[in-house]
Every structure is written in structure tokens, then in C-alpha cells.
C-alpha positions in Angstrom: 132.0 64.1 55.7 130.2 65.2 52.3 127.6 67.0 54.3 130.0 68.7 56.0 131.9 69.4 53.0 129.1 70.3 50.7 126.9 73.1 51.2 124.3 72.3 48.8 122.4 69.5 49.9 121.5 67.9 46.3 125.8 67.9 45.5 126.0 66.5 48.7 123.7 63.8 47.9 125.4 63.1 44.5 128.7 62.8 46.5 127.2 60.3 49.6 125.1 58.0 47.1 128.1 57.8 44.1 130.4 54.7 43.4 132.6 53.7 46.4 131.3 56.6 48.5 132.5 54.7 52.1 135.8 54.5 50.4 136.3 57.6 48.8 134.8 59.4 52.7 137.5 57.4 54.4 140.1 58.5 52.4 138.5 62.5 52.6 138.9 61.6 56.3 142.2 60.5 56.4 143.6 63.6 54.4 141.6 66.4 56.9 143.6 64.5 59.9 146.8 65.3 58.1 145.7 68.8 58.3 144.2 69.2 54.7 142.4 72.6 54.4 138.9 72.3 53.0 139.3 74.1 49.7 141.7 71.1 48.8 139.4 68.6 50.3 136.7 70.2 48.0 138.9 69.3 44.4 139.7 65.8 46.1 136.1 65.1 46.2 135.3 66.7 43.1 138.0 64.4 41.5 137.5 61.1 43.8 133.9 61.3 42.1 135.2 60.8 39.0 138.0 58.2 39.2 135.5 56.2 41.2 133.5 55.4 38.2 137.0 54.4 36.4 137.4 51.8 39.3 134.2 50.3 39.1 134.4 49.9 35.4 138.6 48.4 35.4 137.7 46.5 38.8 139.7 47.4 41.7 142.5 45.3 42.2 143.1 46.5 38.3 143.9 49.9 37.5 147.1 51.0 36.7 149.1 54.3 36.0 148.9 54.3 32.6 144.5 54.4 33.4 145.0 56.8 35.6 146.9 58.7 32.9 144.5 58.5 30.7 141.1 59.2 32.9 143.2 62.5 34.1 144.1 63.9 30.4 140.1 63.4 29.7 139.5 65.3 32.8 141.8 68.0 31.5 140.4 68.6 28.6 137.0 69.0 29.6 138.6 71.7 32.2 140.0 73.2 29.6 136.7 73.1 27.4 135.0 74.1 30.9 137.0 77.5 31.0 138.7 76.2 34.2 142.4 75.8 32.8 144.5 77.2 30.7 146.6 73.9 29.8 146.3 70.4 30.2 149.8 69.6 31.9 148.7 70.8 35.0 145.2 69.8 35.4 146.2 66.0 34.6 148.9 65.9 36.9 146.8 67.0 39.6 144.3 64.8 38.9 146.8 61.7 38.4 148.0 62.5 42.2 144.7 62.5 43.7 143.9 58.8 42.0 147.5 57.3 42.9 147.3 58.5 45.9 143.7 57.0 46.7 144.2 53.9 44.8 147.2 53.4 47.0 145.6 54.6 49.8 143.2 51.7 49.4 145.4 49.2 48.0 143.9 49.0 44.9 146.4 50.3 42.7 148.0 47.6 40.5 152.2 46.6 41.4 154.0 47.6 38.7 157.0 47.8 40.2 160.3 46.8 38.1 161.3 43.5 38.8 164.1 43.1 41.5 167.9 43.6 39.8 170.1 41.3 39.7 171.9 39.6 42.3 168.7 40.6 44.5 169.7 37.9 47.2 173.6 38.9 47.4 172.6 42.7 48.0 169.7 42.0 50.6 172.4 39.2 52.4 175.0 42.4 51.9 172.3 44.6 54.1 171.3 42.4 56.7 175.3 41.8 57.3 175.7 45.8 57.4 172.6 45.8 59.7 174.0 43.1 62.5 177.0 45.1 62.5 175.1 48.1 64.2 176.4 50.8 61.2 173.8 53.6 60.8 170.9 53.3 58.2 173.2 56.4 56.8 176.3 53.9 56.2 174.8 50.9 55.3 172.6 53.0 52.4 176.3 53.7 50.8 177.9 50.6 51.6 174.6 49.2 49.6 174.2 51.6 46.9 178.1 50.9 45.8 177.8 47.5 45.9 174.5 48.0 43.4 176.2 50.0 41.5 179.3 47.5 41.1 176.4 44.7 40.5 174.4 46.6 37.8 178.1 47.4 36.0 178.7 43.6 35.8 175.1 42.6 34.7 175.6 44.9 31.7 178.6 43.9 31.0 177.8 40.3 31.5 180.2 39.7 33.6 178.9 36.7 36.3 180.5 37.8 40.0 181.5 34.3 40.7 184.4 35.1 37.4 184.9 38.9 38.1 188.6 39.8 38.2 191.4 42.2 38.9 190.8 43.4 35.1 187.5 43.5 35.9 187.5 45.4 38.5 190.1 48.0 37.4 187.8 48.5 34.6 185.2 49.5 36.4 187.1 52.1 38.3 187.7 53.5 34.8 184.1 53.6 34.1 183.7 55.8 37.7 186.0 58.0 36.9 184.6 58.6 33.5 181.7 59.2 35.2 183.2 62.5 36.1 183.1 61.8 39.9 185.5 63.3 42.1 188.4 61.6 43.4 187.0 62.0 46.8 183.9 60.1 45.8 185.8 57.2 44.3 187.8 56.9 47.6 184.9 56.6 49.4 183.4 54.2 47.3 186.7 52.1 47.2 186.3 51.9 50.7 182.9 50.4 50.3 183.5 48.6 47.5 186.5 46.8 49.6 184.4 45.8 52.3 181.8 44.5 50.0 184.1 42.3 47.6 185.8 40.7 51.2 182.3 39.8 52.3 181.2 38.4 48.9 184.9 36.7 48.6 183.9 34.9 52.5 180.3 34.1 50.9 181.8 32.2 48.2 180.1 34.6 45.7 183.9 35.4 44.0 186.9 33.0 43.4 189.1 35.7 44.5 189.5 38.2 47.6 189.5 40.7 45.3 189.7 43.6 48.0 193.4 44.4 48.2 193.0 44.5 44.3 191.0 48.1 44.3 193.0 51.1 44.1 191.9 53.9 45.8 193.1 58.0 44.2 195.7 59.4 46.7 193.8 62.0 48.8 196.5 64.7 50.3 195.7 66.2 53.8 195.1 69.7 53.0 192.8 69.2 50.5 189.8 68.5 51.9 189.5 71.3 54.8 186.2 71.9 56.4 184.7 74.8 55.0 181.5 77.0 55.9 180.8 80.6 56.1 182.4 83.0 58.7 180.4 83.5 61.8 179.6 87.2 61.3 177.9 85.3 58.4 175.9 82.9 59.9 174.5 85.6 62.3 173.7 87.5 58.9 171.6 84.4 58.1 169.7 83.7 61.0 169.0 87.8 61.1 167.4 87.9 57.5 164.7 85.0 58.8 163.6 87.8 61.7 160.2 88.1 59.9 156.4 86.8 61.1 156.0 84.5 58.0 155.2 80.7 58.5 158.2 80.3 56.5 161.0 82.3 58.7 159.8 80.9 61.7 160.7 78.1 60.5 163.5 78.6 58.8 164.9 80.6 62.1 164.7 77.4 64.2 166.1 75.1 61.7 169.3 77.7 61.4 169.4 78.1 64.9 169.9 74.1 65.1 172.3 74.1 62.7 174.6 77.0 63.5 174.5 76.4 67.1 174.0 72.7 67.9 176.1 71.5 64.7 173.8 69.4 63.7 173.5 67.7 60.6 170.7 67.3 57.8 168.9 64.3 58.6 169.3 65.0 62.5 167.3 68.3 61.7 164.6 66.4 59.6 164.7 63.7 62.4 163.8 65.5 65.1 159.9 64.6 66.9 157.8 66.5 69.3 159.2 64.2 71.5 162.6 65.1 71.6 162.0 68.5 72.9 161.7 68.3 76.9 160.5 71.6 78.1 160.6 70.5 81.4 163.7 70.6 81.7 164.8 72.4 78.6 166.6 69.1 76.8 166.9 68.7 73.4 167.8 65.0 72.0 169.4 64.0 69.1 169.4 60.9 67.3 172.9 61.2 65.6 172.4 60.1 62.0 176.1 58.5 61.9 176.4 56.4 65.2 172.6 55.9 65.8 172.8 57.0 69.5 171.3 59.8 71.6 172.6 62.8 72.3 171.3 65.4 74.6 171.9 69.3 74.8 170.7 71.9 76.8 168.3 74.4 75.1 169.7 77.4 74.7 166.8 80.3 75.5 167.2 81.6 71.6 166.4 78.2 70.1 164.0 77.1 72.2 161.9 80.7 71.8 162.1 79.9 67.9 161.1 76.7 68.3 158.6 77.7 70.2 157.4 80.8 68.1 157.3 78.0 65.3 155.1 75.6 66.5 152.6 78.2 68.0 152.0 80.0 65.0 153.6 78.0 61.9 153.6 74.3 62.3 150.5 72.9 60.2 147.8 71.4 62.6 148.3 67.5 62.2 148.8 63.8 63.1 152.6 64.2 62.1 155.0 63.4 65.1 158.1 65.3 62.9 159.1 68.3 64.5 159.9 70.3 61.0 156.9 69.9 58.3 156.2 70.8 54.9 153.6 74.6 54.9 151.5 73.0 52.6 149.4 69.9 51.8 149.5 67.2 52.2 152.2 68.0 55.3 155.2 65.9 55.3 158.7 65.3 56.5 161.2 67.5 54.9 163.2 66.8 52.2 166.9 66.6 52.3 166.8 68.9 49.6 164.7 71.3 51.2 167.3 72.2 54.1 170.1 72.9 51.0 167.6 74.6 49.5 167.1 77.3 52.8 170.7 77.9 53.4 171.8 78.0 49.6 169.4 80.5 48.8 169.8 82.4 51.5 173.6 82.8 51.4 173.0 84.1 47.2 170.4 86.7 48.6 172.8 87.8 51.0 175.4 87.3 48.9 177.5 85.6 51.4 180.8 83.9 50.0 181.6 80.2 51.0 182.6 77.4 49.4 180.1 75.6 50.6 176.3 76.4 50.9 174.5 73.4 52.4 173.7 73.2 55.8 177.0 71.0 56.5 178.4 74.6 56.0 177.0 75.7 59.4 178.0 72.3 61.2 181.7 73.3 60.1 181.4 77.0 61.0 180.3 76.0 64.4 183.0 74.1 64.9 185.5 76.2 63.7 183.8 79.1 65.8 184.1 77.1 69.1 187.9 76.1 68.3 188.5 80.0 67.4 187.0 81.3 71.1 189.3 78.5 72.9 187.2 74.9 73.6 189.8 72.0 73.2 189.4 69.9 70.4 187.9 66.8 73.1 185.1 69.3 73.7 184.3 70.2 69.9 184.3 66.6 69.7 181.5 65.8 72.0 179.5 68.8 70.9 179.5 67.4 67.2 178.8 63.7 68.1 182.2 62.6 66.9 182.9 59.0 68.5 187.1 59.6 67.3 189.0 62.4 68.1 190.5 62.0 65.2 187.3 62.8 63.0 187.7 66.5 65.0 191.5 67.0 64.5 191.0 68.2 60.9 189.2 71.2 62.4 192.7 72.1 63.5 193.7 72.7 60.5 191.2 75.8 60.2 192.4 77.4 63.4 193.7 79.8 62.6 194.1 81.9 65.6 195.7 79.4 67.0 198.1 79.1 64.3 198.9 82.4 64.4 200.0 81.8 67.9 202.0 79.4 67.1 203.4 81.5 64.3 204.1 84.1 66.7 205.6 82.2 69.5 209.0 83.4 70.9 211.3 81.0 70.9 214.2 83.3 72.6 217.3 82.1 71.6 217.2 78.6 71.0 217.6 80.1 67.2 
């Protein structure tokens, strides 16, 4: 690796005969499989070098963050001394990646992990329930992270679980909605919150089935409508990423998934190599809600941006996701990262909707397919939905088909 890195032989030499060298050429091996271009490999090394004599003086199992803090703001300033940076922010924080990353890399780098919260064994019992139920990793992460939330309110309150009660818990719907959280977050997490307090009440972890005793804000039928751009937008949308950079090839296939398959966030982010057969032009989907597959026929426009994407965008490497970072170290995207795309997009093109994450395009789809005449079984199946009712409130934005109704003759019956 360092000869091939190196083109002088005496730096190579320095490099291959320095502290930890088989560890620190692993880990130089590891990255260029991930696709690592060589420039970056060459400050890795560069930096390895350097936080290699830091291990051997700590010992391995030893270092921590705060040494690796400290190591990379005395190889900032002498950057900075060096004429090679302007400021030290940067040039630590680069540096402090490249040694967590090894030392973790390794296992070497010291647990200092908080300790686990409180009621550790109620909330991992509480998962492995919501896991032999079969509900999605999607659902069980909320059902979890309101029943931490309930947890971590009673610990600072010092309120014990086994003595919460209905004052108790009325108070902590107060601190919610102080929290400025909308009322149709607090209904949601009512609803998980019920579920939770009925399996902790069966556990023996409360005196009290305290379920029935949570209140949930009165949510009215026309107020949450599904909302999303009109269609002549979306085609705006998937138009302005008609360019030959890496990132509107990408960006074109991820629209094109969400505008015409419906699909949500994570099912985007999910998607593998795998899941495209070309054979016989399949796509699958791993639906993020109900866990199952799903398969569609790939429509000739999406599968030539898929393809135009992968030929001459996706990073060379060892990743099976389908969608990758452009840069190094390549990586899944972030959920962020799809909200980011359409959000942006929309304010450049100054698009108006009310909502601007890619759930914006799953509900424009859906309300484009009810507008040109599919039934609302069929809309149904194209969006995953196990209930028909989950679909129905897509009626509500039909309104060609309201207008119909509107305009419907009723002779004389009047």
C-alpha cells in the first residue's frame, strides 16, 4: 500500500517502518475498497503517522476522544505555523475524524458511552414485545422512543413507575404540549404511549392500567389532508435535474421513484443493487411500514435514469445501497438528504406546496392517479397500503371527482 501510495521511496519507507504500520495499511486498505480517492488516502496516511505515535505512547486499548482532541489541536497549529491552514477548527476536526475513525476501526478506541437510562430493562422488554409482534423497525422506533421519553420525564421528576398516576400522567401531557408539539404529534404519541402503559400495567411495572387514563387532542377530519405539489410541478422538478452532473443523475432517479412509484424516504434509501432485476425489468420494494415486498414494473424512464446513474455517477465501491453519498467515505443516504433535494429544489423553482419533503411527491402521485380515474382499491396497492381505509383520505383531494358530484343532475327529485 505505502509504495503504492508514495512516490518517493525514502516517505515511503518512513510510512512502512513507523509505529503500527500493519495496522494503520489495513485500515488505508479498507478505506480504498470503499472507493476512497488517493488524494484523501494520501492525508489519512499523513495523519495515521502521527496518531500512531499517540497510541503507542496512551496504549491501545486506552485512548479516548478527549486525546484525540487534544493530539488534533497540536496538529492544527503546527498546520497553521506550516502555512497549510488558515484556522484551527477545521484542521482539528479533520484530524479527530481520521483517529476516531481508525481507532474504532481497530477497536481500540476507549467506550465512553453514557451509561444506559433508566428503566434500561423495561424499555429493551418493551422492544423485544414490539419486535414478536412483527411491527416494522419504523413503528417499534416510535412506540420506543415515546415510552423513553415518558421514562426519562419520570426519572426527573422522581417519580418511580410502579407509583405513577392519572395526575401523573396528565401532567406529563402538559409538559408535551408545552413543548410546543403539534396536536397531531401528541395524538400519535397518545397512541403509543397507551399501548406502552397497558403492557407495562400486564408486566406488573404499574399498579394501575393507566391507558384509558391518557387523553388524546380531538383531531377533526379535514384537517389533516394529504398535501404535495401539483403534477405540472413535479414534472417541473424532475425537468430541472436534466443535467450530466453526478449529482442530477442522481437526483433524477431518486425523483423519478418518488413521483412515480410513491415511494417513501427510507424505501428510497433502502433500495440494493439487488432489488433491481433487469431481466425482467422488476423493481422491489421493501415497504418501510409493513416490512414486506412489493414488486413494480420498471417503467422505461426510471430504469434509463437509474441506469444513466449508476454508469456514470454511483462511486465505485463495496456498498450494496443502491443510492450513495458523491463523496468519501461513501455511505447510505441520510433521511435528511432526500428533504434536502426536493425542499431545495421546489425554493429554486419556486414551486408552492405546503409540504416540501419527499412525502409531498408520494401524495401527489396519489392524488394524480385518483384525478385520471384508478379506484381507490388500485391507489391502494400502488402505495403499499394494507387498509383501504389509510387511502380513503385521498378522496378527500379529488377533486375532479367532486366536482362531478357537484355537478350531477338530479332531475326532479328536487
Amino acid at each position: 500500500m505505502f509504495k503504492t501510495l508514495f512516490r518517493y521511496s525514502r516517505v515511503s519507507w518512513r510510512h512502512a517502518n513507523g509505529p503500527l504500520a500493519e495496522q494503520r495499511r489495513t485500515f488505508l486498505n479498507h478505506l480504498q475498497t470503499q472507493g476512497v480517492p488517493r488524494s484523501t488516502l494520501l492525508r489519512y496516511a499523513s495523519q495515521l503517522l502521527l496518531i500512531a505515535g499517540l497510541l503507542i505512547r496512551k496504549g491501545r486499548a486506552q485512548i479516548t476522544r478527549a486525546d484525540i482532541t487534544r493530539c488534533a489541536a497540536r496538529w492544527a497549529r503546527g498546520q497553521r505555523r506550516r502555512g497549510r491552514a488558515q484556522t484551527l477548527r477545521w484542521s482539528a476536526e479533520r484530524f479527530g475524524q481520521v483517529a476516531c475513525a481508525w481507532c474504532s476501526f481497530l477497536g481500540w478506541l476507549k467506550d465512553e458511552s453514557p451509561s444506559k437510562p433508566s428503566y434500561a430493562s423495561q424499555l429493551d422488554a418493551w422492544a423485544s414485545f414490539l419486535h414478536a409482534e412483527g411491527l416494522s423497525e419504523r413503528t417499534s422506533h416510535k412506540y420506543c422512543w415515546w415510552a423513553n421519553r415518558l421514562l426519562g420525564w419520570l426519572k426527573e421528576e422522581g417519580l418511580p413507575l410502579r407509583q405513577v398516576s392519572a395526575v401523573a400522567v396528565d401532567r406529563f401531557m402538559g409538559h408535551l404540549s408545552s413543548q410546543g408539539l403539534s396536536r397531531v404529534s401528541l395524538a400519535s404519541g397518545v397512541s403509543s404511549l397507551r399501548r406502552f402503559l397497558r403492557y407495562a400495567y400486564e408486566q406488573g411495572w404499574c399498579q394501575r392500567d393507566l391507558a384509558q387514563v391518557l387523553l388524546a387532542p380531538r383531531l377533526f377530519r379535514q384537517e389533516n389532508l394529504p398535501t404535495g405539489p401539483a403534477w405540472t410541478d413535479v414534472q417541473r422538478l424532475i425537468a430541472a435535474t436534466g443535467g450530466i452532473r453526478h449529482s442530477q443523475l442522481r437526483n433524477r432517479a431518486i425523483l423519478l421513484l418518488l413521483a412515480v412509484y410513491g415511494l417513501r424516504n427510507g424505501e428510497v434509501r433502502g433500495l440494493c443493487l439487488d432489488d433491481i432485476d433487469w431481466t425482467r425489468r422488476i423493481l422491489r420494494v421493501r415497504r418501510s411500514k409493513t416490512a414486506r415486498v412489493q414488486e413494480y414494473p420498471l417503467t422505461a424512464a426510471t430504469g434509463k435514469a437509474i441506469q444513466r446513474y449508476l454508469k456514470r455517477a454511483r462511486p465505485e465501491c463495496a456498498r450494496k445501497e443502491l443510492f450513495l453519498t458523491l463523496r468519501a467515505p461513501f455511505r447510505r443516504l441520510s433521511p435528511g438528504a432526500l428533504y434536502h433535494l426536493t425542499s431545495s429544489l421546489m425554493e429554486r423553482l419556486g414551486i408552492v406546496s405546503p409540504k416540501r419533503g419527499p412525502h409531498a411527491l408520494r401524495h401527489a402521485n396519489a392524488t394524480y392517479l385518483l384525478n385520471s380515474g384508478a379506484s381507490l382499491k388500485v391507489v391502494g396497492d400502488h402505495l403499499g397500503h394494507r387498509s383501504l381505509s389509510t387511502t380513503q383520505v385521498y378522496a378527500k383531494v379529488d377533486l375532479v371527482g367532486l366536482r362531478e358530484v357537484a355537478a350531477f343532475d338530479l332531475g326532479g327529485l328536487l
